[in-house]
Structures are given as structure tokens and as C-alpha cells.
C-alpha positions, -999 to 999 in steps of 0.1 A, spaced: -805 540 -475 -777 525 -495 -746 546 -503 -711 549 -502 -690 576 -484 -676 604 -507 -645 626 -505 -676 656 -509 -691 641 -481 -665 636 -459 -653 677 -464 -688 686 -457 -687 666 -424 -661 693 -412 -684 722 -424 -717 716 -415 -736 685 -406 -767 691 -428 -751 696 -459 -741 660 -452 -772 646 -449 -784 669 -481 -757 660 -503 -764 622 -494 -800 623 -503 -795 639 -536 -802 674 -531 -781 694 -552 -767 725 -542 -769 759 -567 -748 749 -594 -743 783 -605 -735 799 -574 -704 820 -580 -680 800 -556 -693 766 -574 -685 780 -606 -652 795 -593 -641 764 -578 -648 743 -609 -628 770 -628 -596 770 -605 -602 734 -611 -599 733 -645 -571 756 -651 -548 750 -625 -517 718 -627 -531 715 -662 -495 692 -664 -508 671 -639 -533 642 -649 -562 649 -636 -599 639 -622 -587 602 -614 -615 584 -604 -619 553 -580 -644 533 -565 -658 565 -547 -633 587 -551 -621 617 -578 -591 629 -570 -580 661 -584 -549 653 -588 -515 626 -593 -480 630 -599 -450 615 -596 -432 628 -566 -392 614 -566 -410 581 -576 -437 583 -549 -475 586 -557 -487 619 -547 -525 631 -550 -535 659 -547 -567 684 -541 -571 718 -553 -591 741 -539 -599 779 -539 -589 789 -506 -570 773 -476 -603 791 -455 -617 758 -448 -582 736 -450 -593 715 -419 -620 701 -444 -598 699 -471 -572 678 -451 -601 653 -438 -611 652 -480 -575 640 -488 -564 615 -458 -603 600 -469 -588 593 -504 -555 581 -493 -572 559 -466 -594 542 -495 -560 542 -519 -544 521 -483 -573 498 -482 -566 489 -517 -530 487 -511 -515 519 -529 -489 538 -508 -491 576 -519 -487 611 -504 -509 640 -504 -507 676 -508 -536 699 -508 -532 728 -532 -544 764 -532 -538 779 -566 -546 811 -563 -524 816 -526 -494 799 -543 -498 773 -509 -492 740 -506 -501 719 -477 -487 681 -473 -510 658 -457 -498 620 -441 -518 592 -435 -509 582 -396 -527 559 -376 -542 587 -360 -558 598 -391 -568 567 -400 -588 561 -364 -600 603 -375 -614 587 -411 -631 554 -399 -647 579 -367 -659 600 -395 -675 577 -421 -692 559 -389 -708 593 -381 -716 605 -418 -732 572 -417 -752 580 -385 -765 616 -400 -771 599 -434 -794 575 -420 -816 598 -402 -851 604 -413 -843 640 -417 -818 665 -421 -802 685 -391 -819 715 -381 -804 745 -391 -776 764 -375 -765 795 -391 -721 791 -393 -698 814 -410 -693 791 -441 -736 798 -451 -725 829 -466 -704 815 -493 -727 781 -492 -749 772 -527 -773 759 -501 -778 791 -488 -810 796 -503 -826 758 -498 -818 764 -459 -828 801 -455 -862 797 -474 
């Protein structure tokens, strides 16, 4: 299979394995499952000062600002509940700005806490990114998704019904 690591990919590596390997074969979650349409609404009226929805090569970012004459990008998201994910999302995005040789800083936003969280690319991070998109890799090219393992996040999770049924 031929693809391209994503930033969505690489949060759902932190969540849950299979929605890796569904995202990467096309399979589209419920789009109008409430915390979708929430997220793309938090989305949309949050930093409206900011410029926003930046893509390149394989990445969207949120967010990018002028920080004291530093690039910063950003990611907003609903709720710092998964903020490990979020993190891996951003230092992905300032890894492929790196590899294209643009220096910038993240932060990872939660609108609706009034919380801010900066995130660094370190060479630690960096060896935590390539580890990553070497595993998403793996699960990707499997024959089939990951069995099912019922986590706290399948609650909230517009796959919900595809894996339950």
C-alpha cells in the first residue's frame, strides 16, 4: 500500500492501534458524531486571528503565529484528555517542518480549558517520531486491522459503531 504518514495518523497511534490501520485504508469514521462535529466547531471558532489550516506536504496545521519573531504552530483541540496524542500530532508536524528546514515552536491549545501546552522538538522526540512512523508503517501494511480491544477513548470514538457491530 502506498501512503504517506499523517498528523491524524500519527495521534491515533497514541489512542488505539486499529483506528490506525482504519484511518489508513480509507475507512471514514462517523462524521457526524457529536465530538467530530464539536471538534470541527472549536476548530473553526477559536484563534480566528491566527492564520489558519496551513497545509504542507502531509500536514494541516491548525495553526501559525508569530511568536517574538519565532514560528509557532499550533493544534487546537477540545480537551487536554488525550494531550499525550496531541503532543505526538505536533512534534510529527514540527519534525516534517525540520526536515524541510523551518525552525518553529509548538504549542497545543485547549480552547475551551483556557490551556496552553508548549511542545519542543529534542532529539528525543525526534528518535519518538521516526519510532512511530516506522510502526504506523508496520500496522498499515498489515492485511487486516487489529483486533478489537475495548479502551476508554471507544466511548467518545466515531468508530464506535464500525467496531462494535
Amino acid at each position: 500500500m502506498d501512503f504517506e504518514v499523517t498528523g491524524s495518523l500519527m495521534q491515533s497511534y497514541n489512542i488505539c492501534k486499529r483506528q490506525v490501520w482504519l484511518m489508513a485504508h480509507q475507512i471514514i469514521p462517523d462524521q457526524e458524531h457529536p465530538y467530530i462535529e464539536m471538534g470541527r466547531l472549536i476548530d473553526d471558532i477559536s484563534y480566528d486571528r491566527d492564520r489558519k489550516k496551513i497545509n504542507f506536504e502531509n500536514v494541516v496545521i491548525d495553526l501559525v503565529r508569530n511568536d517574538n519573531g519565532n514560528l509557532l504552530v499550533g493544534e487546537v483541540k477540545k480537551s487536554s484528555k488525550a494531550v499525550d496524542s496531541a503532543r505526538l500530532q505536533l512534534l510529527f508536524y514540527l519534525y516534517k517542518l525540520k526536515e524541510s528546514g523551518i525552525d518553529a515552536k509548538g504549542q497545543l491549545f485547549f480552547p475551551e480549558e483556557r490551556k496552553k501546552v508548549d511542545v519542543c522538538l529534542t532529539s528525543e522526540a525526534e528518535l519518538e517520531i521516526i519510532n512511530a512512523m516506522k510502526d504506523i508503517t508496520d500496522i498499515i501494511n498489515k492485511y487486516k486491522a487489529p483486533s478489537f480491544e475495548k479502551i476508554p477513548y471507544c466511548k467518545n470514538c466515531g468508530y464506535k459503531e464500525f467496531c462494535l457491530s
